[in-house]
C-alpha beads as a LAMMPS data file, in Angstrom:
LAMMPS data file: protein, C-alpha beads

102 atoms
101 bonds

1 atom types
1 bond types

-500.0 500.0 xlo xhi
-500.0 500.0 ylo yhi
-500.0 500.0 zlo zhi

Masses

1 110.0

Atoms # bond

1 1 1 109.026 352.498 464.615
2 1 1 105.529 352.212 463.909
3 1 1 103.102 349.873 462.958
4 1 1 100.466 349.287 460.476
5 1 1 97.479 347.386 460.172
6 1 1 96.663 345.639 457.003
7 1 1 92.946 345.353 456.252
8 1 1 91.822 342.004 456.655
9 1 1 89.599 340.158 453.591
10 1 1 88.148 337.336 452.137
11 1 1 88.383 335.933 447.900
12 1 1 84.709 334.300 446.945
13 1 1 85.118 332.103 443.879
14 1 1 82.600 330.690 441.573
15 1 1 84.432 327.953 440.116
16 1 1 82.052 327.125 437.387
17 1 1 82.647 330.339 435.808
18 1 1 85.899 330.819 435.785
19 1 1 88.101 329.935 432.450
20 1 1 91.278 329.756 433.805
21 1 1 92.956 332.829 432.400
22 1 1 94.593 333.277 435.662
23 1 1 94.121 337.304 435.620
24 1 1 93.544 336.647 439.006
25 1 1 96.723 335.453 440.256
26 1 1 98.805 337.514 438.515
27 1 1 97.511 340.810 439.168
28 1 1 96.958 339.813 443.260
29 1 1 99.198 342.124 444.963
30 1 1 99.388 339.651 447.849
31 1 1 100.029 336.314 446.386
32 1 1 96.843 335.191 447.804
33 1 1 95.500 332.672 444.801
34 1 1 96.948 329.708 442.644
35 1 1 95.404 327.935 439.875
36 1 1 93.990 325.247 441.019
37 1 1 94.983 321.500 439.775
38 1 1 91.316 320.142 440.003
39 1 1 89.175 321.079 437.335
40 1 1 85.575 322.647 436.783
41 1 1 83.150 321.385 435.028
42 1 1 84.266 323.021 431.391
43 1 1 87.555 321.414 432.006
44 1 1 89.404 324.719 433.684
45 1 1 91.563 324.786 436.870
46 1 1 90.431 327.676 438.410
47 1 1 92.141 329.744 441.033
48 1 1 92.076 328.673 444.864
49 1 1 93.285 330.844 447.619
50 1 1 96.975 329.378 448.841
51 1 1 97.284 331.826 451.458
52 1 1 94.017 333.438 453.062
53 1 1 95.736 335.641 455.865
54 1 1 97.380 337.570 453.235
55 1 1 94.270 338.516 451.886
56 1 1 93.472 342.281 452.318
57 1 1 90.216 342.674 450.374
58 1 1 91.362 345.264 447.460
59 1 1 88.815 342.810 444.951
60 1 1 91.728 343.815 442.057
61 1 1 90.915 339.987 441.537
62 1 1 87.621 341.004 440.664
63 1 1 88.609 343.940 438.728
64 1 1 90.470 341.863 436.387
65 1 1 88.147 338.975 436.074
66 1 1 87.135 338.835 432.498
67 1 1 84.334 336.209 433.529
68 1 1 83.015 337.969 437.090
69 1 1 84.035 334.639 438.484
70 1 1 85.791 335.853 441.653
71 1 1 86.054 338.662 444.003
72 1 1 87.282 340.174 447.098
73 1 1 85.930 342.187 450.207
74 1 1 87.117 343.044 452.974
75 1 1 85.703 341.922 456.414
76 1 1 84.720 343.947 459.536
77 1 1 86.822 344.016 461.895
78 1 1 86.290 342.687 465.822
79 1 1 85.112 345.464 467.746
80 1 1 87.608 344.819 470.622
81 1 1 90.782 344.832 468.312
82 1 1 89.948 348.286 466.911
83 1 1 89.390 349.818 469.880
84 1 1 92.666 348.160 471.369
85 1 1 94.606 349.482 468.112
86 1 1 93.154 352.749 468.306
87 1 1 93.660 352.986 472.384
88 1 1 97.633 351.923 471.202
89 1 1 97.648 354.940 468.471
90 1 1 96.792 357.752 470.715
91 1 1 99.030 356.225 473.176
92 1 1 101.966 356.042 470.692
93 1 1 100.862 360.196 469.656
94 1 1 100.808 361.343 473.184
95 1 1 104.414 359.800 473.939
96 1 1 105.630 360.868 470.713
97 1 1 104.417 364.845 471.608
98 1 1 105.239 364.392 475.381
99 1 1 108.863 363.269 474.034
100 1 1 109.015 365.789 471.625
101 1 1 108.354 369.020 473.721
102 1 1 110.977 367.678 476.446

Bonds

1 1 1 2
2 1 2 3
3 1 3 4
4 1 4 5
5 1 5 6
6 1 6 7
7 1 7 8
8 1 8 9
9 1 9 10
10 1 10 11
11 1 11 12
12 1 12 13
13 1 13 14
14 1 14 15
15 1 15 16
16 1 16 17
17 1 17 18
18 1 18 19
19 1 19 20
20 1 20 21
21 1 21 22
22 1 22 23
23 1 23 24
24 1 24 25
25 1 25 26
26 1 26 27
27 1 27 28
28 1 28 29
29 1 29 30
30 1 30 31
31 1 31 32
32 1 32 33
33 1 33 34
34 1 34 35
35 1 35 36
36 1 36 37
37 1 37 38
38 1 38 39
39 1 39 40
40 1 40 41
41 1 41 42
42 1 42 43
43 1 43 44
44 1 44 45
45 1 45 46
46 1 46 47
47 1 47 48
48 1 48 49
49 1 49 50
50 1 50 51
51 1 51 52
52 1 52 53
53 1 53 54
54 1 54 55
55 1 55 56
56 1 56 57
57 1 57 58
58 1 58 59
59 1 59 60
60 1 60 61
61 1 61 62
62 1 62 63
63 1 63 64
64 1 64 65
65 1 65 66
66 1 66 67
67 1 67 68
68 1 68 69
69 1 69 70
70 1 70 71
71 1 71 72
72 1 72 73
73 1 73 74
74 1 74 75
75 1 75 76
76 1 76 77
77 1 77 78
78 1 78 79
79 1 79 80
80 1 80 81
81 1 81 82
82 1 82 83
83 1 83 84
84 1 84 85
85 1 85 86
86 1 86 87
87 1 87 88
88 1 88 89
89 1 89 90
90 1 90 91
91 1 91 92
92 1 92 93
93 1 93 94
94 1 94 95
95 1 95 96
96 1 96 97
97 1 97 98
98 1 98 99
99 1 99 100
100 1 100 101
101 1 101 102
């Protein structure tokens, strides 16, 4: 069985544009965002993010946004983890060859 790394990302919100259509939520593949029950200062809720590990970065949040009130990136990853994961995928290839010819 293998396994696969989701990117990793961040939402950024301005809340004082944002009108609530809640394109945003709907559309995030992840679940990542809610409408919020506070509102801004035109009388909105606006989306908050609910679950922020979830987040991968694709910015279809931002994509959607009517009002360019929100979007997504992703963030770099720690140098030590990638080389750790990509140490662990050439281990995982060599086994799976080294099993495969015997």
């Amino acid at each position: 069985m293998w396994g696969y790394l989701v990117a990793k990302g961040r939402v950024s919100i301005v809340v004082e544009r944002c009108k609530a259509c809640g394109f945003c939520v709907e559309f995030c593949p992840t679940k990542v965002l809610a409408l919020s029950s506070a509102f801004n200062s035109k009388g909105y809720h606006p989306p908050h993010v609910v679950l922020p590990e979830k987040c991968s970065g694709c910015d279809l949040c931002g994509m959607y946004c009517p009002d360019f009130a929100i979007y997504g990136y992703r963030t770099p990853e720690d140098k030590a983890e990638a080389k750790a994961v990509a140490k662990a995928e050439v281990t995982a290839e060599v086994t799976a060859e080294v099993a495969s010819e015997g």
